[in-house]
N, C-alpha and C positions, 0 to 999 in steps of 0.2 A: 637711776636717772640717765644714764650715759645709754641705758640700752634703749631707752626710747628717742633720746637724740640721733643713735643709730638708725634706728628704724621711722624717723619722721617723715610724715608723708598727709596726704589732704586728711586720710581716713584717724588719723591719731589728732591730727590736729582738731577734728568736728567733733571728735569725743569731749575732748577736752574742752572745748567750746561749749559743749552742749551740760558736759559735767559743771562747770561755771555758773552757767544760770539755774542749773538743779537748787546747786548751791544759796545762789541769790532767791530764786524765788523761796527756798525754806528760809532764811532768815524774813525775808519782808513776811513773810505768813507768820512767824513770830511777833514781830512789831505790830503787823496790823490786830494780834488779838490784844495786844495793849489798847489799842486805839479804839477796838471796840470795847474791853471794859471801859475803856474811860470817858466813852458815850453811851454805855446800860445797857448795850446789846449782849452783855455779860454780866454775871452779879461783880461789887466792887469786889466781893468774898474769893473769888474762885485762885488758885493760887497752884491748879495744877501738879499737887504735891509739892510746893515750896512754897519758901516764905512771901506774902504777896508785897510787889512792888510799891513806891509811891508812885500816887496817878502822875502821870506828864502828859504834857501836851504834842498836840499832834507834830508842831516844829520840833520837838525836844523828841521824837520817834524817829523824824525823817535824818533828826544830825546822827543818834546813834546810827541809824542803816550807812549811812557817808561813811562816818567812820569806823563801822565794824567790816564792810562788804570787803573793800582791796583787803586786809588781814584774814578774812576767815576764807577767802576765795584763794588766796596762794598755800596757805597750810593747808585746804583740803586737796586740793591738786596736786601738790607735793604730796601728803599722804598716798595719795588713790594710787600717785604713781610708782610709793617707794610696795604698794602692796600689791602691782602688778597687772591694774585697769587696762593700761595701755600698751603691754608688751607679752609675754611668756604668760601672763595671767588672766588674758583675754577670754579663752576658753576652759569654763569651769560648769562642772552638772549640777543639776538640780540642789540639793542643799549645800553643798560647796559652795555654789555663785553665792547662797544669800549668808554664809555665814561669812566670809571675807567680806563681802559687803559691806553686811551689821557691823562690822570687827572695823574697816576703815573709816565709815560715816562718825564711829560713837569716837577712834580718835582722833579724829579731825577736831570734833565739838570739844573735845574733854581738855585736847593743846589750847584752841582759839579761847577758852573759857578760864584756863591757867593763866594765861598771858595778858586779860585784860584785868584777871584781880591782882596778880603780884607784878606784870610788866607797866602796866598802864594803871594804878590803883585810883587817878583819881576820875575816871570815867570806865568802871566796869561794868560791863552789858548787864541786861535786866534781866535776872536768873528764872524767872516764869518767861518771859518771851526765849533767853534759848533752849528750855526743852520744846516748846513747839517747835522751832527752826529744827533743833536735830531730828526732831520725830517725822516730820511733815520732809524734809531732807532723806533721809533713809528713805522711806515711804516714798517715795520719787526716784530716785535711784534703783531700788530696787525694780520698781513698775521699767523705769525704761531697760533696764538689762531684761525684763522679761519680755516686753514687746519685741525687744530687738533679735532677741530667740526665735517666740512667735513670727514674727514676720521673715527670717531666713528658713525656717523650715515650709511656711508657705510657697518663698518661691524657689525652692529647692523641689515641692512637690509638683508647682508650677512647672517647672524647668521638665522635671522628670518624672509623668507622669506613669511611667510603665513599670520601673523598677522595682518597687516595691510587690507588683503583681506577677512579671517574669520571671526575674530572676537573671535577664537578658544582659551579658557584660558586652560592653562597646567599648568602655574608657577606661583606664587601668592605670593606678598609683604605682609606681615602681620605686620603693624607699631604700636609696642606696643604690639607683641605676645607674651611676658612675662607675661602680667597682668592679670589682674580677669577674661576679657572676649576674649583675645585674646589667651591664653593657651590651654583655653577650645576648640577655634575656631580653633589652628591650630591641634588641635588631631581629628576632626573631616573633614578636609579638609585634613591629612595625609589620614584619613580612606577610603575615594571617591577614591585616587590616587593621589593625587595635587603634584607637586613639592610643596615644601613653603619655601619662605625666610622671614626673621624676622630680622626687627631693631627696638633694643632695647637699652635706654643708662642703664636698668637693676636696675633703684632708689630702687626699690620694692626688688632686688636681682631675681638670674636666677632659683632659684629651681623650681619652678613651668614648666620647658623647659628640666631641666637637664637629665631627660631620654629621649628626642626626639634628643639630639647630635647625640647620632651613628646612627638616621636613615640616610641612603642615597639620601633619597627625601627631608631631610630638611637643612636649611643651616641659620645658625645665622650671623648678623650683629653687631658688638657694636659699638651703635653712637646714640647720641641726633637727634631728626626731625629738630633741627636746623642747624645743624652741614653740609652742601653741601656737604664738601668731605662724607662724611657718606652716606648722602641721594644717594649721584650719584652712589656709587658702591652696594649698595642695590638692586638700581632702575634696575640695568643691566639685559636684559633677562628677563623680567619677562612680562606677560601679564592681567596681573589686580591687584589694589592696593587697601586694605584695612585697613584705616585711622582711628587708636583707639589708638594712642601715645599721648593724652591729659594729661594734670592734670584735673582730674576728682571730681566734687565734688565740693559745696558751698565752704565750710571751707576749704579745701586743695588750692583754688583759692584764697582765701581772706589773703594768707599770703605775695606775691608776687602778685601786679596787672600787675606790667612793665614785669617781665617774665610769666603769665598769657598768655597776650595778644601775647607776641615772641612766645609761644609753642603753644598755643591754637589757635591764627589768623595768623598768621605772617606766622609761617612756615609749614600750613595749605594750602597757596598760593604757599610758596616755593615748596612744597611737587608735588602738583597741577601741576604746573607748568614744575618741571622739569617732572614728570609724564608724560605730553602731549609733550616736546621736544626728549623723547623716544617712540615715538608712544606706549603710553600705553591708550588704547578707555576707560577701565573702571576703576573708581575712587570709593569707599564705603565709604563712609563718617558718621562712628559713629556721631547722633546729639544726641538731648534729649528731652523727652515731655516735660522737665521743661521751652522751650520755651515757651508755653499755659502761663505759671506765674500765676496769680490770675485770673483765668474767669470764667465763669460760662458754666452752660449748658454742653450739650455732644462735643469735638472737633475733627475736622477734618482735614484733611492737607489743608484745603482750609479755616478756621480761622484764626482770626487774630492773632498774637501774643503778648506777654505781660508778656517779662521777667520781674524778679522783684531780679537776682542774676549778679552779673559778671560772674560767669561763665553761665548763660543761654544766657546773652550778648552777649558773645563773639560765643556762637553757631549760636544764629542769624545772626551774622556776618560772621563768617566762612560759613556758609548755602549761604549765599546771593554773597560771591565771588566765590564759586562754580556754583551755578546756572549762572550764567555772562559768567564763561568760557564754556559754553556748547556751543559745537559746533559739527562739521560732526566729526571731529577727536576727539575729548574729549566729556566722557559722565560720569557727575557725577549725582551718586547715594545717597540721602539722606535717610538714616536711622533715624527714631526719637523715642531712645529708652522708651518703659515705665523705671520706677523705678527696676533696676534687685538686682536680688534673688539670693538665691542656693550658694552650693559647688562649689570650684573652685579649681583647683591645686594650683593658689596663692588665697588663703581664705580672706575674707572682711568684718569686723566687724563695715564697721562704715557704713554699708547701714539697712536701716528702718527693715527690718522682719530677719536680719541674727543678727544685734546685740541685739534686742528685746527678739529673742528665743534666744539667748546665756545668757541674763539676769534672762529670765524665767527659764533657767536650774541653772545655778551658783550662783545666786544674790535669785531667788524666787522671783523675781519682776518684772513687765514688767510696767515700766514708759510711759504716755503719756501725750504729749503735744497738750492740745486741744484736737481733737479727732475728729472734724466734716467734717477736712478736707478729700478732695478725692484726691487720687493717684491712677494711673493705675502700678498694676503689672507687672516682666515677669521674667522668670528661663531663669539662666544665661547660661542653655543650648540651649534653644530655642530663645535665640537670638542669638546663633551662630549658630543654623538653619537658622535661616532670612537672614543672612549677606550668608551663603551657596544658599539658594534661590534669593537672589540679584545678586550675579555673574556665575550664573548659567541661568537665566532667557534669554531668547532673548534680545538684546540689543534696541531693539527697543521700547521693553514694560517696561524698566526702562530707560531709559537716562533722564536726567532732570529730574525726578521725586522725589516727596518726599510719604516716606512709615511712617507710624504711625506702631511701632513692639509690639504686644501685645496680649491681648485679650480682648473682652467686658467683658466676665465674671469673669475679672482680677483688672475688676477697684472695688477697696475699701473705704471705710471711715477709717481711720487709727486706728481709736475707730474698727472699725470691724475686722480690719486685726489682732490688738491685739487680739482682744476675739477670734481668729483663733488658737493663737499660746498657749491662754490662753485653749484651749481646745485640744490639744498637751500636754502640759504641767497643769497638773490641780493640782499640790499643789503650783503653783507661783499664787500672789497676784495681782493685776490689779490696778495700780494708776494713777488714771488722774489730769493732772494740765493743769486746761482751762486757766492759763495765760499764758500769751510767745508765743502765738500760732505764728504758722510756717505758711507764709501768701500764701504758694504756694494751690493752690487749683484746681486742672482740674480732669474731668472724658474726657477718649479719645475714639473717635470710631478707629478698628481695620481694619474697610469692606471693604476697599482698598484691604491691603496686603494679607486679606482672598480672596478676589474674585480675585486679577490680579494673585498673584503671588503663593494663594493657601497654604497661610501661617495659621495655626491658633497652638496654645503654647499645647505642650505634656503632660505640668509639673503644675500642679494647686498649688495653695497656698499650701493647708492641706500638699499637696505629697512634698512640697521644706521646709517645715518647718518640717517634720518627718525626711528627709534625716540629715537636718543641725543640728536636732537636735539626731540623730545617733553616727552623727560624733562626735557632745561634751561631749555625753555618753563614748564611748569608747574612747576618748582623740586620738581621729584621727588629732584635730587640737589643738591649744597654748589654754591660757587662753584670752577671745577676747580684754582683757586690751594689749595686746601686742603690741609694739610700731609696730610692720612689719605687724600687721592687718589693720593699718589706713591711708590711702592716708594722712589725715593732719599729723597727727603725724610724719610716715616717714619723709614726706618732713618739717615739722618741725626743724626737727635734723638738728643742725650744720652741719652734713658733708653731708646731701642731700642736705640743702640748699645751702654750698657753692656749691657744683657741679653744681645744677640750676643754679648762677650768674654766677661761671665760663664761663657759655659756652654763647655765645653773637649771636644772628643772622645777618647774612651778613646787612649792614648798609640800601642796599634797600629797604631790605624790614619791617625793623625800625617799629615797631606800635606804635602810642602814642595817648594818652586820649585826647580825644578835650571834654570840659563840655558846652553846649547850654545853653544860660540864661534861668532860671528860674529850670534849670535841674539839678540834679545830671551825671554826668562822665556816657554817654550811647555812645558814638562813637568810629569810630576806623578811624583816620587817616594813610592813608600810604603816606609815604613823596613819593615816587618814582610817585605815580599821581600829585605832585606838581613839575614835571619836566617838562619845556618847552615842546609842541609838545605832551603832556596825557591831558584829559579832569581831572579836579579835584574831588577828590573820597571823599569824604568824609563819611562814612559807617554811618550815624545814625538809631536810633533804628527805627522810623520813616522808612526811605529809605529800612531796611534789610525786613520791615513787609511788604513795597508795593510790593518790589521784588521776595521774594516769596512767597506771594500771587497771583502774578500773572505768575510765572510759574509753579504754581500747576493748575490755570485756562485754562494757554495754552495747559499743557499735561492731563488732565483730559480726 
């Protein structure tokens, strides 16, 4: 109830309005079939599968409607809202909408029907007149949640008549264009010409955006990727969707696993989904090398995978319901970032070479752990090139596809990339501690997204670690202890954490931890594949490494 006080406006308010006389006119279509048995336009026999009334008269019809309509019009309204009508549960597909529906309408009837035999016993409604109000109620309800489909997909095709036929992008969703790499990405898709719209619920805060308001080509959203009503009026108009609203990061993911898996897989799907019920063809889908997890050798999109993080987990997962929905209409794009670098409008101190050289300038030390490990690079510019050359590209040479974004001569030893920054910076001290090492280990090959797509990084280590370290010369940026520099730390705080709990995902699409014996918590179940009539989903790590492996084989 509190979320839709939240969110009050004319559009909640006409629903509601309109849910009300759904309402009323099903009960008086009840009363009035009394009215007709009890003038022969019915047998006096017919009894609707219950027991048949005694006849009354038509005043003795009109007092029940008086005093059943205020009762059964706030308990359905209450219902409809505690089950999501008018907030988070606004947008639901095809048998979803009508079994929530069916599920609200029947307890609306089933309370308002308790209440008048044991709260009010000595005027309880007339039990043949309310199955026709529930039935003929449903029945109305449901018709207007489907005209109201119907008639936005009309003028959706109205609005945009080409889309469906081109393929042509002009207007472009940017989810999570507040952050480190979506700020970057929408000044550069401003620069081409783009329309861009952006939903943001703003954890990090908006300054990183706050000069792109007055332009005219751009348009901000506030709202969580969970949030339906949010996501749907985002989603409007727009012809390609670019997917970087995560909680990003080992430690930022390891404080919350249950809203992890809601923002990160859950409403990844939601996203997805309602994405494709707008005829939207192209989906970008921010991944991460940290899929690879511990392997060895060079990797390829066609490697197996072997997270070793919840959050790499839940990429795999997120990866592999994407790949599933690829079809003629929907075409998702996997991006699998190296480790990013560099300046940002919202600046990030708690990634490997930006807090490193901020220690080497401030501290005179550049700690390392272990040192032997490999990571692939990449500037946080030139992966917002890559994502520019992903929806840009012909639709035929990415759909289904996954891209490794990087360079070859980006992948490091961590030990090396220090002595990089230590040669930037040469009066910091260089300290290694070979214990605790960090178990992720991959070098990646880049020769995909070089040869199809024509990609290869602008920005080398030496040249993102002189920039970043500019910026902390001349105190361009905070000191990098700053709580607003750290995905964890932010969302650490009291008041980012409660706003992550606050906001809950529609109940469909629910994720929760299934643990396999002998395993640690690697799965992602969604309850809505344990409905009647869906095959059962069960996402393990297992499952996400066959399926995209093998549609990197099939689109190869």
């Amino acid at each position: 109830m509190s979320a839709v006080l939240r969110r009050l406006n004319l559009s909640v308010v006409v629903r509601v309005i309109a849910d009300a006389c759904l309402v009323n006119f099903g009960l008086l279509a009840g009363l009035m079939a009394l009215i007709a048995r009890n003038i022969g336009l019915i047998p006096s026999g017919a009894s609707w599968g219950v027991r048949p009334d005694g006849a009354l008269s038509t005043g003795e019809v009109w007092n029940y409607y008086f005093h059943a309509a205020p009762m059964l019009t706030s308990i359905a309204i209450i219902t409809f809202t505690l089950s999501g009508f008018y907030t988070r549960g606004r947008y639901y597909t095809s048998q979803y909408k009508a079994v929530v529906v069916a599920q609200a309408v029947t307890l609306a009837y089933l309370i308002f029907g308790f209440a008048t035999v044991f709260v009010t016993p000595a005027s309880p409604h007339p039990r043949s007149s309310l199955v026709v109000a529930w039935f003929v109620t449903l029945v109305a309800v449901m018709i207007a949640r489907l005209w109201s489909a119907i008639w936005r997909t009309l003028v959706r095709l109205e609005q945009s008549p080409n889309v469906q036929r081109t393929g042509a992008v002009r207007r472009i969703l940017v989810i999570g264009g507040a952050g480190y790499i979506g700020s970057v990405l929408c000044r550069q898709l401003l620069a081409r010409g783009y329309y861009v719209q952006v939903l943001d619920a703003l954890l990090y805060g908006g300054d990183a955006i706050h000069d792109l308001l007055g332009d005219p080509r751009f348009e901000f959203v506030l709202g969580d990727s969970r949030d339906a009503q949010s996501v749907v009026a985002a989603m409007r108009g727009v012809d390609a969707v670019v997917h970087l609203g995560e909680i990003v990061g080992d430690p930022a993911t390891s404080i919350d696993f249950e809203v992890t898996r809601e923002v990160n897989v859950a409403a990844t799907r939601m996203l997805a989904e309602v994405a494709k019920g707008f005829g939207v063809e192209r989906f970008v889908y921010a991944s991460s090398c940290s899929v690879y997890g511990a392997s060895d050798g060079v990797l390829t999109e066609m490697s197996a995978l072997n997270p070793v993080s919840e959050y790499a987990r839940a990429k795999v997962a997120a990866e592999t319901i994407l790949l599933n929905m690829n079809d003629q209409q929907f075409n998702p794009v996997i991006l699998r970032f190296a480790t990013v670098f560099g300046l940002s409008p919202r600046p990030r101190f708690d990634l490997a070479i930006n807090v490193l050289t901020a220690k080497a300038i401030i501290d005179r030390e550049i700690p390392v752990s272990g040192g032997d490990q490999w990571r692939p690079f990449v500037h946080v510019s030139d992966v917002a090139q890559a994502i520019v050359r992903a929806v840009e590209a012909p639709l035929a040479n990415v759909k289904g596809r996954i891209f490794n974004v990087g360079g070859d001569d980006l992948n490091y030893t961590i030990l090396a990339a220090a002595e990089e920054i230590g040669r930037a910076v040469p009066n910091a001290r260089l300290v290694v501690n070979r214990g605790n090492v960090d178990q992720r280990n991959y070098r990646v090959s880049f020769a995909r997204i070089r040869r199809e797509l024509g990609f290869t990084p602008h920005v080398s280590l030496r040249e993102g670690i002189a920039e970043l370290a500019a910026a902390i010369r001349e105190q361009r940026v905070g000191h990098y202890s700053e709580l607003r520099y750290s995905n964890f730390r932010t969302l650490s705080d009291n008041g980012a954490l409660h706003a992550m709990r606050s906001q809950a995902i529609n109940e469909l699409y629910v994720i929760r931890a299934v643990a396999p014996r002998n395993r640690p918590s690697t799965a992602f179940h969604d309850r809505r594949n344990s409905a009647p009539g869906r095959r059962a989903s069960d996402h393990t790590l297992e499952d996400a490494n066959q399926s995209g492996a093998a549609s990197v084989v099939a689109q190869a």
